[in-house]
N, CA and C of each residue as an Amber inpcrd file, in Angstrom:
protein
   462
-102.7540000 -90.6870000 250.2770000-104.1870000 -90.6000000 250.0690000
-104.5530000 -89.1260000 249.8600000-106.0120000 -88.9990000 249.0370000
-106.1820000 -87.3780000 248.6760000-107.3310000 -87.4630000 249.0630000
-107.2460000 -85.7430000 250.1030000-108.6450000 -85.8910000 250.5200000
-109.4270000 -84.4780000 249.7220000-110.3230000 -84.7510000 249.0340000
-111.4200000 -83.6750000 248.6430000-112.6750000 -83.1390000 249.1770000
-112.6980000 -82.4500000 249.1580000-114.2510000 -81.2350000 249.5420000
-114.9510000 -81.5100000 248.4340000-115.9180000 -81.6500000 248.4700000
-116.9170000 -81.1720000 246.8470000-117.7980000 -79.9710000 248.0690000
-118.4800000 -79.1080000 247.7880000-119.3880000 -78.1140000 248.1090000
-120.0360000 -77.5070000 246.4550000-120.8760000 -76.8220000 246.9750000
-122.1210000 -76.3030000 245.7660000-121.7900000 -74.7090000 246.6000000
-121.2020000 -73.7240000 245.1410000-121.1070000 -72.6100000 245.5480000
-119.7710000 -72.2230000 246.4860000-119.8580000 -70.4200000 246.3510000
-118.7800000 -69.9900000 247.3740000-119.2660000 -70.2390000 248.4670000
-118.2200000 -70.2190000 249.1500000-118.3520000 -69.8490000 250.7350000
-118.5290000 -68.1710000 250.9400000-120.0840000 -67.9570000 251.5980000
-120.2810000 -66.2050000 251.3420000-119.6010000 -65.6250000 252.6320000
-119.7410000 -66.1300000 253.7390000-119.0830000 -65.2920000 254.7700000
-117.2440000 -65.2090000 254.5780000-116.8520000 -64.1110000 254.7970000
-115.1550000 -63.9210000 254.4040000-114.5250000 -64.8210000 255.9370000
-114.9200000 -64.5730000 257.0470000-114.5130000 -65.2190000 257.8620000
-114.2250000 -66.5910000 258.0750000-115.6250000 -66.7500000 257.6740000
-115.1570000 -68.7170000 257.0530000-113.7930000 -69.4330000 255.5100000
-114.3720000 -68.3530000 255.1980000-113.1150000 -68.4450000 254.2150000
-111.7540000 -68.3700000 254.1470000-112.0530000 -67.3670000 254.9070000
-109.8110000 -67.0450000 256.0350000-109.8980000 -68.3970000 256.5910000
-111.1020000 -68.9710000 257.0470000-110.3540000 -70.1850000 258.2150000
-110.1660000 -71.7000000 257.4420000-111.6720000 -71.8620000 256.6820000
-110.8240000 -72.7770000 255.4010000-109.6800000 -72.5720000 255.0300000
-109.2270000 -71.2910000 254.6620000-108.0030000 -71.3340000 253.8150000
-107.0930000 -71.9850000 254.7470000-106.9230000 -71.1100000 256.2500000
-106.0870000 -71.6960000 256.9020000-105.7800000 -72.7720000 257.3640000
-106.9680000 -73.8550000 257.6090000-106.7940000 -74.9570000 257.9510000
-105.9990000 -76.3470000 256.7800000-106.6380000 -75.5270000 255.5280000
-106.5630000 -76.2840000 254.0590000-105.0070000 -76.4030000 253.9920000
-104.3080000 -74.5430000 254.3240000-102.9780000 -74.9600000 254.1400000
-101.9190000 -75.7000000 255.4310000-102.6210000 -75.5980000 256.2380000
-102.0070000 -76.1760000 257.1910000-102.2260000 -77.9070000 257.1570000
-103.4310000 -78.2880000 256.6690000-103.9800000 -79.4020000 256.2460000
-102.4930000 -80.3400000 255.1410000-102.2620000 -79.2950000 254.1560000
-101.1460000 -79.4840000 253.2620000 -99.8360000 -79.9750000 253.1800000
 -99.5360000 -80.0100000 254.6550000 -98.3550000 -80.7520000 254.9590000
 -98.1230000 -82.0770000 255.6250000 -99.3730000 -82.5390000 255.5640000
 -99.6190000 -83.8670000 255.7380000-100.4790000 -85.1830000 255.2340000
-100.6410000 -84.1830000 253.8360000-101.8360000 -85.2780000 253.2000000
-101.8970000 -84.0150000 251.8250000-102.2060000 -84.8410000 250.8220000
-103.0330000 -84.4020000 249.8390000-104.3150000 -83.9490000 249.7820000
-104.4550000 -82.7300000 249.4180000-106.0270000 -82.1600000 250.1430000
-105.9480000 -81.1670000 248.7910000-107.4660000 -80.9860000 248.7260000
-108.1960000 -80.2190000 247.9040000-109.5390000 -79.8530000 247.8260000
-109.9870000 -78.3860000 247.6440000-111.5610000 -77.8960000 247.8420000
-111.7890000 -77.5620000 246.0050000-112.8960000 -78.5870000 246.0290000
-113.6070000 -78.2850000 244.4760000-115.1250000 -77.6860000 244.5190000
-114.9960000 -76.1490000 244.4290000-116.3820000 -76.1100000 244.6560000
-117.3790000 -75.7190000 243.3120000-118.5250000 -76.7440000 243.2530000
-118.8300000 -76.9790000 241.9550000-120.1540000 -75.9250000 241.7690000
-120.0420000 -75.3640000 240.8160000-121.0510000 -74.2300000 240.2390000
-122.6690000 -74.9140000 240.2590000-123.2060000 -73.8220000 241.5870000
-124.6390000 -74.6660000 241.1950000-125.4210000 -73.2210000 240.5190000
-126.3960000 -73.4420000 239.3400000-127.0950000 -72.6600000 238.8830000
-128.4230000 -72.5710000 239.0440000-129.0040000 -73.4310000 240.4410000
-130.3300000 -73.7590000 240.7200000-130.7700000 -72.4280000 241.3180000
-130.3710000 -71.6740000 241.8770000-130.8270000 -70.2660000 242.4670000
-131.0220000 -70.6600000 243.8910000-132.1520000 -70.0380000 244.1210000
-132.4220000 -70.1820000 245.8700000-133.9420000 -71.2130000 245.9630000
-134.3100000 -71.6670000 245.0470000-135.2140000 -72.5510000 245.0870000
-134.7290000 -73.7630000 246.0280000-135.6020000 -73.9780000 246.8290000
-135.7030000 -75.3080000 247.6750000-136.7530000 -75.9740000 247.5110000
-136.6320000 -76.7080000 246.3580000-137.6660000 -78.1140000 246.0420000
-136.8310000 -79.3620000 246.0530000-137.6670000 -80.6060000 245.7090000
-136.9760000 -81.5690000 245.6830000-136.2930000 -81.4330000 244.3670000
-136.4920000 -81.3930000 243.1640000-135.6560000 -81.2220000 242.0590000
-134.7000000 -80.1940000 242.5100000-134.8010000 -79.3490000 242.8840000
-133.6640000 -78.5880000 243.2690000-132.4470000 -79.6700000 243.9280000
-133.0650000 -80.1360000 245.3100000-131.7850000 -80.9060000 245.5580000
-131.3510000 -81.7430000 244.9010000-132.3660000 -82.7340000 244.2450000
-131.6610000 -83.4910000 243.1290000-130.8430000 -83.1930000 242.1040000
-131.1910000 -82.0400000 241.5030000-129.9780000 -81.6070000 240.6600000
-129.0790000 -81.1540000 241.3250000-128.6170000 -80.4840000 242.4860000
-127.9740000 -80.4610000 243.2340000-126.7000000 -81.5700000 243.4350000
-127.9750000 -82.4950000 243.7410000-126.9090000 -83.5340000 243.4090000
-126.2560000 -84.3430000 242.8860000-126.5230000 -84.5390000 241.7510000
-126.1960000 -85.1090000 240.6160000-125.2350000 -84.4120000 240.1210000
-125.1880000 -82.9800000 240.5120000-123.6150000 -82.3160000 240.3190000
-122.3560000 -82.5680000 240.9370000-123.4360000 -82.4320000 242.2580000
-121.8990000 -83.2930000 243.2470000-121.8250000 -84.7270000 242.7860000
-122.5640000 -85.5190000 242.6280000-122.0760000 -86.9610000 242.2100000
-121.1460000 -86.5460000 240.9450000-121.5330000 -86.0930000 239.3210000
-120.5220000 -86.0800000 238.7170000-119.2930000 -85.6760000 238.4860000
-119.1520000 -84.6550000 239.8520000-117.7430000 -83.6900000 240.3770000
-116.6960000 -85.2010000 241.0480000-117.2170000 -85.8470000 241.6660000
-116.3370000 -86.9860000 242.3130000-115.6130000 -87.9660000 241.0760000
-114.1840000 -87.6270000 241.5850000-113.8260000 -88.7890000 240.3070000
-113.6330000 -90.2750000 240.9340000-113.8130000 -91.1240000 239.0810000
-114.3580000 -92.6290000 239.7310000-113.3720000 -93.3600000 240.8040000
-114.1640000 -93.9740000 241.2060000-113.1920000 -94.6430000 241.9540000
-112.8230000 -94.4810000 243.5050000-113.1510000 -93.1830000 243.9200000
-113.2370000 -92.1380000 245.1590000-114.2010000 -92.8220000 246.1270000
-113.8480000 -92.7830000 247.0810000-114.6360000 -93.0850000 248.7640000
-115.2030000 -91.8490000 248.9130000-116.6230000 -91.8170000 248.6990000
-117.5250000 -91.0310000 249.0880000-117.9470000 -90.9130000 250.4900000
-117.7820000 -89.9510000 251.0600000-118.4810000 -89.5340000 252.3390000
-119.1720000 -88.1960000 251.7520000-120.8950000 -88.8830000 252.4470000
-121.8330000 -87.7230000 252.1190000-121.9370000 -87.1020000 253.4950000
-121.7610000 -85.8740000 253.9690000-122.0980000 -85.3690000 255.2370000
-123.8250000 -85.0990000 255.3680000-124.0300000 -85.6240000 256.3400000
-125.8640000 -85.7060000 256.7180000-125.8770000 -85.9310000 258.1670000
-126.9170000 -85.0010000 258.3480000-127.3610000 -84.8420000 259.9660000
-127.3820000 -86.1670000 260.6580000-127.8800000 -87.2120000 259.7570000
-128.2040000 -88.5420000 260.5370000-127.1800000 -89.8910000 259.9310000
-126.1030000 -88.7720000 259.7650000-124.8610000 -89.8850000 259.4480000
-124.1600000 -90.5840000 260.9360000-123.0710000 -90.8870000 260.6990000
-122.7410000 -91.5660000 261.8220000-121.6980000 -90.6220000 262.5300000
-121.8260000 -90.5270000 263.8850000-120.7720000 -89.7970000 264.7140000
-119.2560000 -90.3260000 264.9780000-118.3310000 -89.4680000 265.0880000
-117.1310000 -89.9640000 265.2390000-116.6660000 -88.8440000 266.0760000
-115.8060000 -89.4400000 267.3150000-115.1800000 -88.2790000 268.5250000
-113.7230000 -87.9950000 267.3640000-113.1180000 -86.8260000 267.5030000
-111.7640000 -86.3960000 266.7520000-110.2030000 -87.8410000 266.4920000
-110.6290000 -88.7310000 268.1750000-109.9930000 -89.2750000 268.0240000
-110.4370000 -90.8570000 267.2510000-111.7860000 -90.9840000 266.7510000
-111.9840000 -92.0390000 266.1530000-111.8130000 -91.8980000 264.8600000
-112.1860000 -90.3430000 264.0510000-112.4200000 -90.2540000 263.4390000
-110.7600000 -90.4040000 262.7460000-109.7360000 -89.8240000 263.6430000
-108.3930000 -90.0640000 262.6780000-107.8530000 -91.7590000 262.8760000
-108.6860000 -92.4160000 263.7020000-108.4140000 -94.1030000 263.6070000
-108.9650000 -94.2290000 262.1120000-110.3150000 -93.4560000 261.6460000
-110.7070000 -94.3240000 260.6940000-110.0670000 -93.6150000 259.4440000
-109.5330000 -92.2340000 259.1280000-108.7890000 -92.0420000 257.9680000
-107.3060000 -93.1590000 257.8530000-106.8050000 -93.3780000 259.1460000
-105.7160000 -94.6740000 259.2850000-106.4370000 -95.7930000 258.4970000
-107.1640000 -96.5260000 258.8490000-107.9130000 -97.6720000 258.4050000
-107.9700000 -96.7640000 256.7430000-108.2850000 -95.9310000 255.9720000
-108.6800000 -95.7560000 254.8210000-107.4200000 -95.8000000 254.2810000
-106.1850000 -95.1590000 254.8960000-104.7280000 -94.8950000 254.5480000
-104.7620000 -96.8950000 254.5410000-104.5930000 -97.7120000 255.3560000
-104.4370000 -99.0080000 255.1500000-105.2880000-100.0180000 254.2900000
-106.2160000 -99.1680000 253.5700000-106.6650000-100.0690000 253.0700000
-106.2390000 -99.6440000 251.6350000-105.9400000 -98.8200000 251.3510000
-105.5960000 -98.5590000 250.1740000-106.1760000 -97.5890000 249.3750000
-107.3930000 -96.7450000 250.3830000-108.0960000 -96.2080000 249.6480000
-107.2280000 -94.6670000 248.9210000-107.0120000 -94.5660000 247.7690000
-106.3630000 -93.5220000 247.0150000-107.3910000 -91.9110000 247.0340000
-108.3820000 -92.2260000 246.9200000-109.0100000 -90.4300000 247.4710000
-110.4090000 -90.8640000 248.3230000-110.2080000 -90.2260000 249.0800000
-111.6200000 -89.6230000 250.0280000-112.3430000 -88.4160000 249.3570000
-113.7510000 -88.4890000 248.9520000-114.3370000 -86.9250000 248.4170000
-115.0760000 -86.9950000 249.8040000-115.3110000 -85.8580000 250.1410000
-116.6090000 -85.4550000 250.7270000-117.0900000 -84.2610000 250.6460000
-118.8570000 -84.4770000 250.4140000-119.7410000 -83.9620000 249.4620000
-120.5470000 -83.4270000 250.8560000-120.2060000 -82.0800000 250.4600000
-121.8100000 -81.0580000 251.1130000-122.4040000 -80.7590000 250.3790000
-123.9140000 -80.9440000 251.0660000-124.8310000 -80.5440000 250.1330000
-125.1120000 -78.8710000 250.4870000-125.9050000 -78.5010000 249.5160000
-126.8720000 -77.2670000 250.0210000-127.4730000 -76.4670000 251.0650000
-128.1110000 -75.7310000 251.5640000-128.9530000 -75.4700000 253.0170000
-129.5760000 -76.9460000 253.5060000-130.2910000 -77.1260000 251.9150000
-131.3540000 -78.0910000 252.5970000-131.2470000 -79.3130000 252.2370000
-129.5430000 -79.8900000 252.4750000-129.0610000 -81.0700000 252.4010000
-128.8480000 -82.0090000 251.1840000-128.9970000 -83.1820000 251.4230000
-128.6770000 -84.4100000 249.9560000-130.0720000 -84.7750000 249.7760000
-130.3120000 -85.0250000 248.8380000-131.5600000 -85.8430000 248.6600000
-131.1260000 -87.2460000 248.3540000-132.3120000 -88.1880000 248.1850000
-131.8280000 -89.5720000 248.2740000-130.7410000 -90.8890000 247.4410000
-130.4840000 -89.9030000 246.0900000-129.8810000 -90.6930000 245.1060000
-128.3020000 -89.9420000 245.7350000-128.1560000 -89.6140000 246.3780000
-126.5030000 -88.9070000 246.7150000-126.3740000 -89.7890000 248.1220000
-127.2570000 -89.3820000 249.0590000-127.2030000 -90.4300000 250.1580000
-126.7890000 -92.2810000 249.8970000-127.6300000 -92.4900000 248.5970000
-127.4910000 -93.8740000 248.4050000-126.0110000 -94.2720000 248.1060000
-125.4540000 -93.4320000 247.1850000-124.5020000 -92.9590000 246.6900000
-123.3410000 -93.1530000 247.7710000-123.7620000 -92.8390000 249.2200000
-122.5170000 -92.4280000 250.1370000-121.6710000 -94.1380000 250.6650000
-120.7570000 -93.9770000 250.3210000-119.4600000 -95.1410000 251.0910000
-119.9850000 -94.6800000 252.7340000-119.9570000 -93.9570000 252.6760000
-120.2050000 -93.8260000 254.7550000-121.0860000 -92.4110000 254.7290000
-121.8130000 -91.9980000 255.5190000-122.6210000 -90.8610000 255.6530000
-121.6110000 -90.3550000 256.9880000-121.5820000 -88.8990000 257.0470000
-120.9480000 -88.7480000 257.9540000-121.5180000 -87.3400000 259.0530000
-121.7340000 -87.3110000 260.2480000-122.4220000 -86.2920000 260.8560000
-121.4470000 -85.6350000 261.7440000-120.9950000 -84.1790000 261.2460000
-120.6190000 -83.5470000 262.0560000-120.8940000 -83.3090000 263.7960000
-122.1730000 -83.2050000 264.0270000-122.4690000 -82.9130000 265.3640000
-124.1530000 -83.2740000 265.2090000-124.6430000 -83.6520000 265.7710000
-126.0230000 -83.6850000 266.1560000-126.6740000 -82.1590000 266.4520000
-126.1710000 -80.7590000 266.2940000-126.1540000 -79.4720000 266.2600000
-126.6980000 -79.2090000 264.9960000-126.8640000 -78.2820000 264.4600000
-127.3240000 -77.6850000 263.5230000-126.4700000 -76.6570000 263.0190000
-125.5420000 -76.4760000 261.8680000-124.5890000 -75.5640000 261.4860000
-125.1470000 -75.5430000 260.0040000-124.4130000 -73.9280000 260.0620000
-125.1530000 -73.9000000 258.0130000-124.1340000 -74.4150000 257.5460000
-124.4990000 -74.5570000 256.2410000-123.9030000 -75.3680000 255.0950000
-122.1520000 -74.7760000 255.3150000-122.1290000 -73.6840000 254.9540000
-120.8200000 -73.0250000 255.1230000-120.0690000 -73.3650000 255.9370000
-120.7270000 -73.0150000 257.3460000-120.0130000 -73.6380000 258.2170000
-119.3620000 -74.6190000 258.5960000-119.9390000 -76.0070000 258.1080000
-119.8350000 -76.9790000 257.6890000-118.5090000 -77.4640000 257.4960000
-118.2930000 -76.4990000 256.1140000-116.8740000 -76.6250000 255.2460000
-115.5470000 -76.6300000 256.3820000-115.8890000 -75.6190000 256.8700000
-114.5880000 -75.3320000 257.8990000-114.6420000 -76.0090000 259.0560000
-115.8610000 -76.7680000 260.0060000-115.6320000 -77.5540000 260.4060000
-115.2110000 -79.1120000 260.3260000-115.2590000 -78.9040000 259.0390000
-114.8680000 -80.4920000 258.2350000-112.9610000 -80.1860000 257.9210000
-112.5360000 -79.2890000 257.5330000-111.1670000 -78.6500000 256.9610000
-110.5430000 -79.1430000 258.8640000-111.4940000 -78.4210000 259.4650000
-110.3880000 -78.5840000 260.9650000-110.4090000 -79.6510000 260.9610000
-111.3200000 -80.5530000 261.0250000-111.5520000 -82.2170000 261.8850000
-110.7070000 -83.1090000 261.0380000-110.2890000 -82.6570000 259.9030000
-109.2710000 -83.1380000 258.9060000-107.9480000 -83.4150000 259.1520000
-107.4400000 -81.6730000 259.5100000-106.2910000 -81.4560000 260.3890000
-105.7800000 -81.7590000 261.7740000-107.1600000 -81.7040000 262.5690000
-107.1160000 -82.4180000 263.5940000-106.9850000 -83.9600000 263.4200000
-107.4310000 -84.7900000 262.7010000-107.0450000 -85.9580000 262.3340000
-105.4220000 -86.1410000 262.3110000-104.8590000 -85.6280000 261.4280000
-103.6830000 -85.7980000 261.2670000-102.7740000 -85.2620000 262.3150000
-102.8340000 -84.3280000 262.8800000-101.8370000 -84.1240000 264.2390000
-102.3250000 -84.6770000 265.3010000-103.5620000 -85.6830000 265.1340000
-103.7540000 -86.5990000 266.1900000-102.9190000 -87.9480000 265.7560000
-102.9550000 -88.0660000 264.7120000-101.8620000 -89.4100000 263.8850000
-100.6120000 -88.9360000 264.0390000-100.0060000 -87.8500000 264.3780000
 -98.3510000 -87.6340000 264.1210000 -97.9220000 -87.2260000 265.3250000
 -98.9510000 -87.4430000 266.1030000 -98.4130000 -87.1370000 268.0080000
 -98.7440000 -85.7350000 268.2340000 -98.9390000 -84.5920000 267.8940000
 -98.8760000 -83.0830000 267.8120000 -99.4760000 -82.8220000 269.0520000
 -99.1150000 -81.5530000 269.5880000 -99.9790000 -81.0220000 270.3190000
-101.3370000 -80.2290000 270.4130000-101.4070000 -80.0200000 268.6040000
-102.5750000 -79.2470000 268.9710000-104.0520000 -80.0950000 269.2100000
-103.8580000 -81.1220000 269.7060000-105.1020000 -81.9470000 269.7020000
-105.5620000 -81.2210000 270.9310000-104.5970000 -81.4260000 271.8130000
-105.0830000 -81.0490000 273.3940000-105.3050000 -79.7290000 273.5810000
């Protein structure tokens, strides 16, 4: 199974970026993984057309066929260890790629949400967008060395 990132834009802090990287390649030896981050040219405007085009980029970045998970504040929670029960269940069902789509500062708007196979909520916390990325890259990795017995769960 292949799992994808979609994001809008770099990641601006360098720190987050060392730790994506690191998790991504460490991510690499147990799954097919990849970060596509798709060029947004909306600027710093926060309107609703903004997010909508927003998202309609990330929707046409996902290729067909892909299990969409949209990350949103009021998606559904999963503890580290449910969450690698349910990439198992996706590995058994056959599903061939997982995308998951961050949105912007100021989230998905409603045609991307509708859009989502599962909505998914990091924490009931509040983290920026960026941040985001790399807490999604770990919970990934943590998935999988929770599936292969590892120690770094504990």
């Amino acid at each position: 199974m292949k799992h994808e990132i979609l994001f809008l834009g770099k990641t601006k802090d360098k720190f987050l970026r060392i730790g994506i990287e690191d998790f991504a390649s460490r991510l690499k030896h147990y799954t097919n993984f990849d970060i596509s981050v798709v060029k947004d040219s909306s600027g710093s405007r926060s309107d609703s057309k903004t997010i909508e085009k927003q998202g309609q980029l990330l929707l046409k970045s996902v290729p067909a066929g892909a299990f969409k998970v949209v990350l949103d504040a009021g998606g559904k929670d999963f503890s580290s260890e449910s969450f690698s029960e349910q990439v198992t269940k996706w590995e058994m069902q056959g599903i061939k790629q997982v995308s998951y789509l961050i949105g912007g500062p100021d989230g998905h708007g409603p045609a991307v949400l509708k859009e989502a196979d599962l909505k998914l909520s990091i924490s009931r916390m509040t983290f920026t967008h960026d941040m985001v990325r790399l807490l999604l890259v770990e919970q990934l990795y943590r998935a999988y060395t929770i599936k292969a017995g590892e120690r770094y769960h504990k």
